[in-house]
PDB file of N, CA, C and O in Angstrom:
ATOM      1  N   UNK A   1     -12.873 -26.232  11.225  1.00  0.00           N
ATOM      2  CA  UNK A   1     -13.969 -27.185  11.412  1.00  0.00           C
ATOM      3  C   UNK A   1     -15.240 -26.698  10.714  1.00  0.00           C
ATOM      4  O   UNK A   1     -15.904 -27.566  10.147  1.00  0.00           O
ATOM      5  N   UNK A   2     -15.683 -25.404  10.671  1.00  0.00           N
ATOM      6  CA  UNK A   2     -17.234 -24.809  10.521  1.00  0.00           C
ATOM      7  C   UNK A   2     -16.747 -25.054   8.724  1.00  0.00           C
ATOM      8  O   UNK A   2     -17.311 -25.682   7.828  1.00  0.00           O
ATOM      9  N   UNK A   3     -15.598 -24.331   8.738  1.00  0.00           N
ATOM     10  CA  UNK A   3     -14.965 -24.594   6.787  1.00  0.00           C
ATOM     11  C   UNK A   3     -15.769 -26.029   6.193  1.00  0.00           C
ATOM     12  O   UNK A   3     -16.579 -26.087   5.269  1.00  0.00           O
ATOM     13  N   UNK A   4     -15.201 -27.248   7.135  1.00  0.00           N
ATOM     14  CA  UNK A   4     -14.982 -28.567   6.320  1.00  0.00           C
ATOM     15  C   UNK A   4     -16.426 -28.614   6.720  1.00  0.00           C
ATOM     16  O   UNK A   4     -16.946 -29.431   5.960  1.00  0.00           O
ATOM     17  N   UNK A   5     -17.036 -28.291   7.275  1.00  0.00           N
ATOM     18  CA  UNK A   5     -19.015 -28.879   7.638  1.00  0.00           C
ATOM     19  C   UNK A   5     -19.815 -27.971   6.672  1.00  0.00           C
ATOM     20  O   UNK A   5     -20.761 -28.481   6.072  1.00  0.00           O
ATOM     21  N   UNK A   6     -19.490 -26.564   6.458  1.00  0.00           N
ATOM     22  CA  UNK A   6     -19.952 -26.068   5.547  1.00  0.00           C
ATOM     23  C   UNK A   6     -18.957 -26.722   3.664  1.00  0.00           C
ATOM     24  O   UNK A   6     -19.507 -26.552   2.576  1.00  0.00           O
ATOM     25  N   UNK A   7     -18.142 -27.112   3.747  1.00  0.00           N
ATOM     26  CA  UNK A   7     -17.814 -27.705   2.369  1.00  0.00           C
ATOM     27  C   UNK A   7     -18.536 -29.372   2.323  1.00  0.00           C
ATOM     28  O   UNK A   7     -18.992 -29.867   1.292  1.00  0.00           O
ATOM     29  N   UNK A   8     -18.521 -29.786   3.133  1.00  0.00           N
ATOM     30  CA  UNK A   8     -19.949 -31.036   3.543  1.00  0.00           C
ATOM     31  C   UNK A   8     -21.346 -30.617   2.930  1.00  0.00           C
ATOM     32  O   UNK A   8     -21.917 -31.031   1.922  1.00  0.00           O
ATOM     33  N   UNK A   9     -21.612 -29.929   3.602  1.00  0.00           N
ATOM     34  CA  UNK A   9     -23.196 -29.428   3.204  1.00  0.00           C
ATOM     35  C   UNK A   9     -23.277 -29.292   1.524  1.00  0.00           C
ATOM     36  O   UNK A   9     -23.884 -30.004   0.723  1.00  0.00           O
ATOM     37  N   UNK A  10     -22.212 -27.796   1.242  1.00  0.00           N
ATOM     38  CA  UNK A  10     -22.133 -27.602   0.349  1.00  0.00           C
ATOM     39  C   UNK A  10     -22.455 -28.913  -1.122  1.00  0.00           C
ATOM     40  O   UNK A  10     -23.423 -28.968  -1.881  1.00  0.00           O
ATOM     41  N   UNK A  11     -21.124 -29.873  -1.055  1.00  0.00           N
ATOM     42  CA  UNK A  11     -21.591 -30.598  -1.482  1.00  0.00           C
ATOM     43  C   UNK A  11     -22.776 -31.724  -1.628  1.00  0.00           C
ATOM     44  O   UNK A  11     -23.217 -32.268  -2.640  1.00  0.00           O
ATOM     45  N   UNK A  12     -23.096 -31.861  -0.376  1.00  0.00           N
ATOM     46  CA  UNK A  12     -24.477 -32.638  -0.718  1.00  0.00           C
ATOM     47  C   UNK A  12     -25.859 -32.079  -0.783  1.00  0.00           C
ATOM     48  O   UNK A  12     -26.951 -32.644  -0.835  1.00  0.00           O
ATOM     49  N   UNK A  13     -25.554 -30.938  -0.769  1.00  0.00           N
ATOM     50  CA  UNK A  13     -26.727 -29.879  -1.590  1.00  0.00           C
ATOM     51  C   UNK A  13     -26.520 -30.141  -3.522  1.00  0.00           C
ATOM     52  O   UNK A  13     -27.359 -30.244  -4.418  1.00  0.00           O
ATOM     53  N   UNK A  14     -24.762 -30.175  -3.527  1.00  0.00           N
ATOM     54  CA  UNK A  14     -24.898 -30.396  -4.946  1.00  0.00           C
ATOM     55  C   UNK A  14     -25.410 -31.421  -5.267  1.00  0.00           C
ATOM     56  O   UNK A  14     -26.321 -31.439  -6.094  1.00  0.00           O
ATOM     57  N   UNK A  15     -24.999 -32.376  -4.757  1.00  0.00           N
ATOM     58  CA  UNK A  15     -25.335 -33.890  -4.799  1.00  0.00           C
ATOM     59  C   UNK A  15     -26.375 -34.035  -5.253  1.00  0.00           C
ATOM     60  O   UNK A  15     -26.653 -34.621  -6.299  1.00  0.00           O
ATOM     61  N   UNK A  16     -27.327 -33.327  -4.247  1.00  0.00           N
ATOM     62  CA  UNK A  16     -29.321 -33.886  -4.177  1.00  0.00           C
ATOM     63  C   UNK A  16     -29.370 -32.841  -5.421  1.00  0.00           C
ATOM     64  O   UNK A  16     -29.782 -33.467  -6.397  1.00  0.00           O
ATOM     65  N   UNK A  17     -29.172 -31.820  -5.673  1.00  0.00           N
ATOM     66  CA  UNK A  17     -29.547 -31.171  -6.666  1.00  0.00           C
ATOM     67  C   UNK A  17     -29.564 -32.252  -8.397  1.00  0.00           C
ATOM     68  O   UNK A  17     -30.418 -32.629  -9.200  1.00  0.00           O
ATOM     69  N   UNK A  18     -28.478 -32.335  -8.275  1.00  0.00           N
ATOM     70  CA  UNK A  18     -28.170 -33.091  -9.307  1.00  0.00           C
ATOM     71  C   UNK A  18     -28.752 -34.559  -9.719  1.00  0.00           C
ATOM     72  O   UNK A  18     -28.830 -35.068 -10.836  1.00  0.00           O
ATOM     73  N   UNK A  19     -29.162 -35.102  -8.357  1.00  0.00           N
ATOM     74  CA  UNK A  19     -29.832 -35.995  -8.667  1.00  0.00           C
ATOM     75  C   UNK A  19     -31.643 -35.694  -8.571  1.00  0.00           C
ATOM     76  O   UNK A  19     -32.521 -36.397  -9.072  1.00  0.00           O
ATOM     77  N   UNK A  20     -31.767 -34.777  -7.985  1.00  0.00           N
ATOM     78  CA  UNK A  20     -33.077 -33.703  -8.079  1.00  0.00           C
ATOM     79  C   UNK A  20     -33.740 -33.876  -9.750  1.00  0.00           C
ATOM     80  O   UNK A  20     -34.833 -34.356 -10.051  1.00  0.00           O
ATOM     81  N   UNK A  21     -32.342 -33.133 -10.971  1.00  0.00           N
ATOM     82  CA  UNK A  21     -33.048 -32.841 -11.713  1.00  0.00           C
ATOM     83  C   UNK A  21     -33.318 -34.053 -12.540  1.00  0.00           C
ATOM     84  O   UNK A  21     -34.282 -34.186 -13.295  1.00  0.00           O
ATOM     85  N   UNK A  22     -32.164 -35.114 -12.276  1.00  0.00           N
ATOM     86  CA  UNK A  22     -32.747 -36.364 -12.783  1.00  0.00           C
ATOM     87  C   UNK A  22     -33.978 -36.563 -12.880  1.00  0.00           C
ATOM     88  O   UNK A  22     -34.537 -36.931 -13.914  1.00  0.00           O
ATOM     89  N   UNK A  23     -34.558 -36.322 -11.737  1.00  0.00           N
ATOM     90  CA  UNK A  23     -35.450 -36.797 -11.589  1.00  0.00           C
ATOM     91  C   UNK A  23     -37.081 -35.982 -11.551  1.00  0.00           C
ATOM     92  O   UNK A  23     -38.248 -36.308 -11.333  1.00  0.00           O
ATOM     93  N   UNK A  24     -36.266 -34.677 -11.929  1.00  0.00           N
ATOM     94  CA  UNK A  24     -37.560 -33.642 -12.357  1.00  0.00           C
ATOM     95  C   UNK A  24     -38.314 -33.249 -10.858  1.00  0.00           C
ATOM     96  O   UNK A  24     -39.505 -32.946 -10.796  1.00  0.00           O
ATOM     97  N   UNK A  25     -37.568 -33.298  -9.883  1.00  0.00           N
ATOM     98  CA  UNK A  25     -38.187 -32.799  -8.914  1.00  0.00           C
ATOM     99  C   UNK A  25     -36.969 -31.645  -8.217  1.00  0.00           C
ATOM    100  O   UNK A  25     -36.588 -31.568  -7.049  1.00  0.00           O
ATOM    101  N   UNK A  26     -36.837 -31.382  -8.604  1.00  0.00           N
ATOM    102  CA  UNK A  26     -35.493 -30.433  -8.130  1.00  0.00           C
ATOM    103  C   UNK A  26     -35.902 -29.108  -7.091  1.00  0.00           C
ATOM    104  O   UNK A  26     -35.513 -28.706  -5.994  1.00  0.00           O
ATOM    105  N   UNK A  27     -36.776 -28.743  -7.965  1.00  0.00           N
ATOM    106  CA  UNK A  27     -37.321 -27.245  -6.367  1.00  0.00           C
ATOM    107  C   UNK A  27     -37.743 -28.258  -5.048  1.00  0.00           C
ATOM    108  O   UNK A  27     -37.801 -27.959  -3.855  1.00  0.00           O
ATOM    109  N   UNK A  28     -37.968 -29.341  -5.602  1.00  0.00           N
ATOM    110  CA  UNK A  28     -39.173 -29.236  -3.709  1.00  0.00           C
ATOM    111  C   UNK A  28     -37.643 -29.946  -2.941  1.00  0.00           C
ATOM    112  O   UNK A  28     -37.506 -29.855  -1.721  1.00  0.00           O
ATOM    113  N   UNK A  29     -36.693 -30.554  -3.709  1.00  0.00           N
ATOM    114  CA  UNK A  29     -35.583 -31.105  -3.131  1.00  0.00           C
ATOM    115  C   UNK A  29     -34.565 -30.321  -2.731  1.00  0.00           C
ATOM    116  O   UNK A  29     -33.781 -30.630  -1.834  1.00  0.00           O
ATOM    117  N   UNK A  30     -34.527 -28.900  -3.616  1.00  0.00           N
ATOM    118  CA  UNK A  30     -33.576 -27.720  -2.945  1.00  0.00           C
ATOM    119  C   UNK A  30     -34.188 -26.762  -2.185  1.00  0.00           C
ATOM    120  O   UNK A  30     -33.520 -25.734  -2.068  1.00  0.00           O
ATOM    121  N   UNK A  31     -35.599 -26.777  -1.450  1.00  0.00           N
ATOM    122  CA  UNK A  31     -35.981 -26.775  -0.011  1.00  0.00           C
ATOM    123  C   UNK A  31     -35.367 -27.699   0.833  1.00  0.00           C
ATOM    124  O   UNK A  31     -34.462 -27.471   1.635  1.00  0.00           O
ATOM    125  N   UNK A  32     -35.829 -28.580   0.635  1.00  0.00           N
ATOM    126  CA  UNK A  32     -35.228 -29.663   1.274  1.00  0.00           C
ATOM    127  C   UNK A  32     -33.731 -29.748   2.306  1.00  0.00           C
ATOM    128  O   UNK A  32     -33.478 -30.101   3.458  1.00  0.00           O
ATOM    129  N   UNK A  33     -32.898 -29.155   1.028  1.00  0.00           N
ATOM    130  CA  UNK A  33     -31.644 -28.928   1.182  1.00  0.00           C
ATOM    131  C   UNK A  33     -31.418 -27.627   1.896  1.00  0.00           C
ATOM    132  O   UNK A  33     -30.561 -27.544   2.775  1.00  0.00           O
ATOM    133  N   UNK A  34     -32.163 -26.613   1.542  1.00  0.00           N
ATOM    134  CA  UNK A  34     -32.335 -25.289   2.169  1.00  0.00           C
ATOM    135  C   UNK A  34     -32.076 -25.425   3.691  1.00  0.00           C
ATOM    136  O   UNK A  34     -31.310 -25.140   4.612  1.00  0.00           O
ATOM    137  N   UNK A  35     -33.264 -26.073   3.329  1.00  0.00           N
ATOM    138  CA  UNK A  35     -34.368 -25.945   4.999  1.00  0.00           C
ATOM    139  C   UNK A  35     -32.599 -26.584   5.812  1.00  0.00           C
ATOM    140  O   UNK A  35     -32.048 -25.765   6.548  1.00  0.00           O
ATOM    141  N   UNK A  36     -31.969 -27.805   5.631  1.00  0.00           N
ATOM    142  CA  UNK A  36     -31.370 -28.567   6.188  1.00  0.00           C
ATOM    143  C   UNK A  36     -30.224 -27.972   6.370  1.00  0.00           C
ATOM    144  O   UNK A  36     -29.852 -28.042   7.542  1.00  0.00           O
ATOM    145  N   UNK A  37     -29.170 -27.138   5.325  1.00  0.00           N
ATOM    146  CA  UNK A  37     -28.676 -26.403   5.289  1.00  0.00           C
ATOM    147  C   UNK A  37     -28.849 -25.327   6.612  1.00  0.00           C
ATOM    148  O   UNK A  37     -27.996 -25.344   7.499  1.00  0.00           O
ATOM    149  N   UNK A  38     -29.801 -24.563   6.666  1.00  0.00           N
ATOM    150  CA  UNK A  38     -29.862 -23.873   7.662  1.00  0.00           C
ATOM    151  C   UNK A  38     -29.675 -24.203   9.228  1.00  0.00           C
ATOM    152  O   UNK A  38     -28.962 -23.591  10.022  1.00  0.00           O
ATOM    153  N   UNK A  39     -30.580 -25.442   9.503  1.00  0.00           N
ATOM    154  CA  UNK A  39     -30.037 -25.957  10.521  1.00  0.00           C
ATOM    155  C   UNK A  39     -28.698 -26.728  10.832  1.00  0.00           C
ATOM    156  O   UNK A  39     -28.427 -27.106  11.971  1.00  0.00           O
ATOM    157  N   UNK A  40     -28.109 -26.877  10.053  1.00  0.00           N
ATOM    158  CA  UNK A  40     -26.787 -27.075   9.768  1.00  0.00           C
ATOM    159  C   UNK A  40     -26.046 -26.036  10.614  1.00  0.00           C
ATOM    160  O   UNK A  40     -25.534 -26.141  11.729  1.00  0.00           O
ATOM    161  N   UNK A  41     -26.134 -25.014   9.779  1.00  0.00           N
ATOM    162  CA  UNK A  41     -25.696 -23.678  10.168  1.00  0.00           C
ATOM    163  C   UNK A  41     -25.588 -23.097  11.482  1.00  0.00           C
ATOM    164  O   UNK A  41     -24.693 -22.516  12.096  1.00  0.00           O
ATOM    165  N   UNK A  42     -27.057 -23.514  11.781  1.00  0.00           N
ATOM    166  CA  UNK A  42     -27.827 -22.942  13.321  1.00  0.00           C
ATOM    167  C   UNK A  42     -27.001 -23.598  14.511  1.00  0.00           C
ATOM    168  O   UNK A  42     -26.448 -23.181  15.529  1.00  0.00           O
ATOM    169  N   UNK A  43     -27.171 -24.732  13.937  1.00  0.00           N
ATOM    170  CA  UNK A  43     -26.274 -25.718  14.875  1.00  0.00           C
ATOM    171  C   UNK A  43     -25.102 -25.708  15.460  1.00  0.00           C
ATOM    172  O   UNK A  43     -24.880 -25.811  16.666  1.00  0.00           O
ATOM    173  N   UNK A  44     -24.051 -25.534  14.255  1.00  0.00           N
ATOM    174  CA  UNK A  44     -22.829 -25.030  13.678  1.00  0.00           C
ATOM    175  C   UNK A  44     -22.401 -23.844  14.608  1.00  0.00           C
ATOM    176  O   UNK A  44     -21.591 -23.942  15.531  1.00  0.00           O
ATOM    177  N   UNK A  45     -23.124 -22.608  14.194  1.00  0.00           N
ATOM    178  CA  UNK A  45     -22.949 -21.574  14.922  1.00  0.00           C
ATOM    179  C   UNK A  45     -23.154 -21.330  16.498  1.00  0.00           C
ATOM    180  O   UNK A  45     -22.531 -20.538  17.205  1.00  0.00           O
ATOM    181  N   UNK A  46     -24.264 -22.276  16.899  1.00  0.00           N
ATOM    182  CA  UNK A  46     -24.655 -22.496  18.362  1.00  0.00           C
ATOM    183  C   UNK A  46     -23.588 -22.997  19.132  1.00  0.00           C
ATOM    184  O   UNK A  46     -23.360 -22.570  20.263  1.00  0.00           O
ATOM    185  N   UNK A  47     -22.779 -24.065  18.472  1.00  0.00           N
ATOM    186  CA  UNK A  47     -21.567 -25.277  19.105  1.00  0.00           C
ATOM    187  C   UNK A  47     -20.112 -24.357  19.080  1.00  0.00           C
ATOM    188  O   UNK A  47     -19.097 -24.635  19.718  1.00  0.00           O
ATOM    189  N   UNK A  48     -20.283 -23.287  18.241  1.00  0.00           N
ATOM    190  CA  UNK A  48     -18.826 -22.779  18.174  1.00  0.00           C
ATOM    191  C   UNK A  48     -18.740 -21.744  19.192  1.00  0.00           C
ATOM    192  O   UNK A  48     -17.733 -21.600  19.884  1.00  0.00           O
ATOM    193  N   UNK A  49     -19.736 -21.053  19.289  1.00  0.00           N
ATOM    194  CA  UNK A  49     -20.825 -19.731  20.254  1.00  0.00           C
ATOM    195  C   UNK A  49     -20.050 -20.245  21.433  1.00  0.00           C
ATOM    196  O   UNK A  49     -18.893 -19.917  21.697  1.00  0.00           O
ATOM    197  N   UNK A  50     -20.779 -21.061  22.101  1.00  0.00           N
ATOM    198  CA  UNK A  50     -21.011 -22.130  22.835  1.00  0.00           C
ATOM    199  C   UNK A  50     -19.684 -22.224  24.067  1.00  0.00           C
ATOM    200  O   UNK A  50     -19.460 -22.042  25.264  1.00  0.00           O
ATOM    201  N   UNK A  51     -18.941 -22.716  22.577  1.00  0.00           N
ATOM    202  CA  UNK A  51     -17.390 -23.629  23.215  1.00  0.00           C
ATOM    203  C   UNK A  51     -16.671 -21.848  23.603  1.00  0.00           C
ATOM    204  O   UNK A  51     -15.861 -21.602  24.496  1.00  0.00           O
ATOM    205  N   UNK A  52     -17.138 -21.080  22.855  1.00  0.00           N
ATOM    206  CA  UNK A  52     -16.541 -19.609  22.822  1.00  0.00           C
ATOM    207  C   UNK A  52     -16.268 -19.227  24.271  1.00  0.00           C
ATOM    208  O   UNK A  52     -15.172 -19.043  24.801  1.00  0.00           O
ATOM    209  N   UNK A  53     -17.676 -19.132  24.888  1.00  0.00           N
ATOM    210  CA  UNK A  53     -18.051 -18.908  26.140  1.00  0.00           C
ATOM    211  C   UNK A  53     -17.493 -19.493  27.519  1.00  0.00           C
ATOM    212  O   UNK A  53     -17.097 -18.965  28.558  1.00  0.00           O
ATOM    213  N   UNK A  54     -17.656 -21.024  27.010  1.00  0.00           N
ATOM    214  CA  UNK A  54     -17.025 -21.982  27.740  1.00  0.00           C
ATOM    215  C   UNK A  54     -15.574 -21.693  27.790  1.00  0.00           C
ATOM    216  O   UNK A  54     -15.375 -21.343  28.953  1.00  0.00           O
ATOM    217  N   UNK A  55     -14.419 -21.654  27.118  1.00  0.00           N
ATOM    218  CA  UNK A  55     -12.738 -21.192  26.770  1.00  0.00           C
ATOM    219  C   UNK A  55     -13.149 -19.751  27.996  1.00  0.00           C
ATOM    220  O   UNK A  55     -12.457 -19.717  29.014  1.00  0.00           O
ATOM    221  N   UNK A  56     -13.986 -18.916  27.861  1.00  0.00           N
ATOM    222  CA  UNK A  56     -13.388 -17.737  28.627  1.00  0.00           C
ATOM    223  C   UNK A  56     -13.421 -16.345  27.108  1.00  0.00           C
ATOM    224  O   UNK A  56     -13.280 -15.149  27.363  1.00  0.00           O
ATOM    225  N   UNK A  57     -13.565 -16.709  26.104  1.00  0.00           N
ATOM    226  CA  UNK A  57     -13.272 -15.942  24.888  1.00  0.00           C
ATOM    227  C   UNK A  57     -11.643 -15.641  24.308  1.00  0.00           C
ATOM    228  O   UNK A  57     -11.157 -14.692  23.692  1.00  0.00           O
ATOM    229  N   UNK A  58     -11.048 -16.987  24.848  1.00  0.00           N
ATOM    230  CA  UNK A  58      -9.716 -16.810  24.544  1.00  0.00           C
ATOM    231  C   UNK A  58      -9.272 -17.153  23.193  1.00  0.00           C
ATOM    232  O   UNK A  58      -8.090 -17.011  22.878  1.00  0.00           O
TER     233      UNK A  58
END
């Protein structure tokens, strides 16, 4: 699951990038993506943590 959400992200980081440089704004849009990315992550890691605890650590 964390695989296919991080290959998600992944790509629509490429995505905005690419349409970023179209458009000549590309750094303030791969913050953008950064910033979002991370909470992605945060999230990601919190929900798996989480369910970890909940199972018992089985």
């Amino acid at each position: 699951m964390a695989g296919e959400i991080q290959g998600a992200a992944t790509g629509a980081a490429s995505t905005a990038n690419t349409a970023a440089a179209s458009t000549g704004n590309a750094e303030e849009l791969n913050k953008m993506v950064m910033k979002f990315t991370e909470k992605l992550a945060d999230s990601v890691f919190t929900s798996l943590f989480s369910s970890l605890l909940a199972d018992g650590g089985d």
